[in-house]
C-alpha positions in Angstrom: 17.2 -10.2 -9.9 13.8 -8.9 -9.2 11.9 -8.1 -12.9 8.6 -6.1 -13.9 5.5 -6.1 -15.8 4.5 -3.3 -16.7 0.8 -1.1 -17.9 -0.2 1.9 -18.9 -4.1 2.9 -19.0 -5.7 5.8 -19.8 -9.0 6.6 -18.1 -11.1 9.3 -19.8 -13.7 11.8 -17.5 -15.9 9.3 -19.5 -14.2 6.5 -17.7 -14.5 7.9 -14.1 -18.1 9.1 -15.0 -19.0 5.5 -15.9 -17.8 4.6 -12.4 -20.5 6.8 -10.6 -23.3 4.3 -11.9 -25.7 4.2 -9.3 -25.7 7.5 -8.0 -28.0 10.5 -9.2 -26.6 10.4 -12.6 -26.8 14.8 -11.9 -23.9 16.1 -13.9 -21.3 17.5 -11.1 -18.3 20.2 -11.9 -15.3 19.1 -12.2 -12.6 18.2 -10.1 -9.6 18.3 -12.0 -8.4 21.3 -13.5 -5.5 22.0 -16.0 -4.0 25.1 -17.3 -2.3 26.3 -20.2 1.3 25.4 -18.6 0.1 21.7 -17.9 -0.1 22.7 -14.1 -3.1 20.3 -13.2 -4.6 20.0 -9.3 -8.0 18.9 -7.6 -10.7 21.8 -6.5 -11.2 22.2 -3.0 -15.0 21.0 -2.8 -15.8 16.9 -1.9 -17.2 15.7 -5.0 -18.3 12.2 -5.8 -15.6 11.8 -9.0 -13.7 11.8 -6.2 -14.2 8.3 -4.6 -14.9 7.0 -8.5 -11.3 7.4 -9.3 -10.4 6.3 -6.4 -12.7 2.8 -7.4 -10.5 2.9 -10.5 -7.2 3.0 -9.1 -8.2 0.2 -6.6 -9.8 -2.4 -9.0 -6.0 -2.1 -10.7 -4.2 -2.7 -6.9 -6.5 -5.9 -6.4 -5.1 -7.4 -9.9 -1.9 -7.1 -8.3 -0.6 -3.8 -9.7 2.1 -1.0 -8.2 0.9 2.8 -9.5 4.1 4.4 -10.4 2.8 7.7 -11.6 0.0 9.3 -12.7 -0.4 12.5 -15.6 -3.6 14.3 -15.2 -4.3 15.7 -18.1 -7.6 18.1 -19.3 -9.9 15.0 -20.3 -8.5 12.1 -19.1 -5.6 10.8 -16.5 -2.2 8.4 -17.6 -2.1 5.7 -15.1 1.8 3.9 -15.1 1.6 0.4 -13.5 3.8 -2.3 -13.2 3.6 -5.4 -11.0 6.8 -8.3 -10.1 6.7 -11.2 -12.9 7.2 -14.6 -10.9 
């Protein structure tokens, strides 16, 4: 029988900011938008924030975890992992 490990993380606009270091540091709009009735998607335009949560998501995958599911909310994003235990 096969079991899991599993995370949750939370990774604030503050997070995914953090993650641009090294670029301009200019403020850019933002690219996840929620409304009232939870309803969240991603604007149309490229935008740096972009690739940073992408960074994010990848630094988990190279520790050896599975994203199950992620929650956008207004502010931050709910990241469900989990990963085989040996």
């Amino acid at each position: 029988m096969k079991y899991w490990e599993h995370a949750i993380t939370v990774h604030t606009l503050g997070d995914i900011l953090a993650a641009r270091k090294g670029e301009s540091g200019e403020p850019t709009p933002r690219i996840l938008y929620c409304d009232s009735g939870a309803k969240c998607f991603f604007d149309d335009t490229p935008n740096p924030q972009v690739q940073a949560m992408v960074d994010i998501l990848n630094q988990r995958g190279r520790e050896g975890w599975e994203l199950v599911q992620i929650i956008p909310r207004l502010e931050d994003m709910i990241c469900f992992w989990r990963r085989p235990v040996e």
